[in-house]
N, C-alpha and C positions, 0 to 999 in steps of 0.2 A: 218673791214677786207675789202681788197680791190682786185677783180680779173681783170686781162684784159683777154679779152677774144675777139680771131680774127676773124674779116670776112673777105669780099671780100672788103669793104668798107674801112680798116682798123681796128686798136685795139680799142673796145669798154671799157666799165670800168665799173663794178659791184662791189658799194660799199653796204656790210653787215652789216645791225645792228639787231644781233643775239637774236631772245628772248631766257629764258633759256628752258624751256619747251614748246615748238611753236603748237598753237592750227592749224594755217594758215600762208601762207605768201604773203606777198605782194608785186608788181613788180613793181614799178613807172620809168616812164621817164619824163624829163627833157621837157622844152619847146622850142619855137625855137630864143627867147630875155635871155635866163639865163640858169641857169643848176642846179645843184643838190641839191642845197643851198640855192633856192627859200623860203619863209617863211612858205609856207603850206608842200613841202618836207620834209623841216627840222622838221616841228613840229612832223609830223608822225614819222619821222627816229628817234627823241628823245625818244617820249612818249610810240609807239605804242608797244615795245620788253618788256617794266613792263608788259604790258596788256596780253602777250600770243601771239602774233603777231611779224614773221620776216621780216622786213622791207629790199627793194632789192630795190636801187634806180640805174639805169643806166644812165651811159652817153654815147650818141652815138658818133660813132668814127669822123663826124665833131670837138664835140665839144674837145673832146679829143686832136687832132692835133690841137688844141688851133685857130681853124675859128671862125670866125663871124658873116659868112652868112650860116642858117642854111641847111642842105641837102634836094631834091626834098621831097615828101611825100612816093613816090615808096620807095625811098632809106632809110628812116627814117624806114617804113617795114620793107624790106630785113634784114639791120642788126637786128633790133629788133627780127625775126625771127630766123635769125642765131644763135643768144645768145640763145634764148628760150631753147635747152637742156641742155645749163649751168645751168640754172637757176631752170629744174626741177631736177637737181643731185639736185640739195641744198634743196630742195622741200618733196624731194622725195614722200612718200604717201601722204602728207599735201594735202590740198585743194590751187590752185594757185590763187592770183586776183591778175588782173593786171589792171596798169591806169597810169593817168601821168595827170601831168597840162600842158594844154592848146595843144600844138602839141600834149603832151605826150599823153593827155588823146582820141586825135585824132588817133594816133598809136592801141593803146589798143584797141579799138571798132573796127578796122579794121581788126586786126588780132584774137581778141578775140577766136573766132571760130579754126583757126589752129593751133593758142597753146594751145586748151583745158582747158578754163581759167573756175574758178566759178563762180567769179562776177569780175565787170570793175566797177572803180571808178574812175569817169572825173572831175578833178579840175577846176573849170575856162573855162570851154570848150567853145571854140572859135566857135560860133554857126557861127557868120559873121565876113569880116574884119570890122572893123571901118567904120561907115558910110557909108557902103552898103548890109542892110538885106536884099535886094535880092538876093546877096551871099549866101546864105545858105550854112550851113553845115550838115542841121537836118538827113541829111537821113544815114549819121554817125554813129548818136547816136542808130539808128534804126538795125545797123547791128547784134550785138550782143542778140546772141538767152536766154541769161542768165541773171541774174538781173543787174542792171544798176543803180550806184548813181553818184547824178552828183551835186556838192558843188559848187553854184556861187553866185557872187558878184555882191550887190543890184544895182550896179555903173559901172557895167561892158561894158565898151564900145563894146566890141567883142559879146555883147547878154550881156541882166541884166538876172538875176534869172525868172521875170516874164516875159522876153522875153521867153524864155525854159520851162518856165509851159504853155505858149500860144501854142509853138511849138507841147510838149508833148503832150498835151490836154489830159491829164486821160490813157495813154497808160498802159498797164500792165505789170510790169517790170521795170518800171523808175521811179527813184524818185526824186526829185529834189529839195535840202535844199539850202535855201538865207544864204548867210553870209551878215546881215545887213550893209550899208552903204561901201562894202568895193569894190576898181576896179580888174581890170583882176590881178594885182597883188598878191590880198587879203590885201591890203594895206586899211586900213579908214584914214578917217580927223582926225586932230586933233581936242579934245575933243568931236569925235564919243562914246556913250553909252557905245557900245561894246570894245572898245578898242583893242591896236594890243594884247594884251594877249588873250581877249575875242574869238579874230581871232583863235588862235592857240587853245584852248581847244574847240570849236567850231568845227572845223577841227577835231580835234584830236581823241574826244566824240564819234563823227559823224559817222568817218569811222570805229570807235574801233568795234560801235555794230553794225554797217550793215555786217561787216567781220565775226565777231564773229557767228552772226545773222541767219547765212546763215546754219549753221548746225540743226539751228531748224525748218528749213524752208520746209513745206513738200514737 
């Protein structure tokens, strides 16, 4: 199912992949090089609706009006925010987590807080750009007063996995699982161990029970 839904920005776009008895649901955004279709997106949007899990992936209204250069970070907000009570009709009593890869999951941790989210899960989260970890992004991750997982790739130019456990250093509330050999795309080499399927159930596993997780959690 597919909603557009207006801001000030333009018409955004909230595609639903409905579970049938939804334990929780989940709010992803897009990044600022692809959109909804990403490989770790898609896996969730596939798998997570068997699991008990309604998957909500947004496109923001750049990407929508078919641009190429993504929108400032302020604005990537705003609309994000603007949707927010579309998205808790659909919700309704459910528990909300939101996240996104890479922008997306940049989005999520900032707002976390004023949409009243459970938990944020950051795909790929762009800790640096490329070849400048002076750049930081850490203090991001740190917004969100609610649990925090954050799935990255061993190869990730934008921050590896153990760049983000150095970052973390043991903080309480974040967790931080390697996708073996794979970059900011969740992409690996070929004849990587894991493989691009490994990729996907990895992903998929991953955020099934940290969602789930969160109702036993005291």
């Amino acid at each position: 199912m597919q909603l557009d839904v207006p801001t000030a920005l333009g018409p955004g776009r909230l595609t639903v992949a409905a579970a049938a008895d939804p334990a929780a649901v989940l709010w992803l955004g897009h990044g600022a090089g692809g959109g909804i279709d990403a490989v770790d997106l898609a896996a969730l949007a596939a798998r997570l609706p068997e699991r008990g899990i309604t998957v909500v992936r947004y496109e923001q209204p750049w990407r929508v009006a078919g641009k190429r250069v993504a929108a400032r970070p302020a604005a990537l907000d705003a609309a994000w925010l603007e949707t927010a009570p579309r998205v808790r009709e659909l919700a309704g009593d459910l528990p909300l987590v939101v996240g996104g890869r890479s922008a997306g999951a940049r989005v999520a941790c900032r707002t976390s807080t004023a949409v009243d989210a459970a938990a944020v899960v950051c795909l790929a989260f762009p800790l640096h750009p490329p070849g400048s970890p002076e750049k930081s992004r850490f203090a991001e991750l740190l917004e969100p007063t609610i649990p925090v997982l954050v799935l990255q790739g061993g190869r990730d130019t934008f921050g590896t996995a153990s760049d983000v456990v150095s970052a973390v250093d043991a903080r309480v509330g974040i967790r931080v699982v390697e996708v073996p050999g794979a970059d900011h795309g969740m992409k690996v080499l070929k004849g990587s161990a894991l493989g691009a399927g490994g990729v996907r159930d990895l992903v998929a596993d991953t955020v099934t029970g940290f969602v789930l997780g969160l109702s036993t959690r005291p």
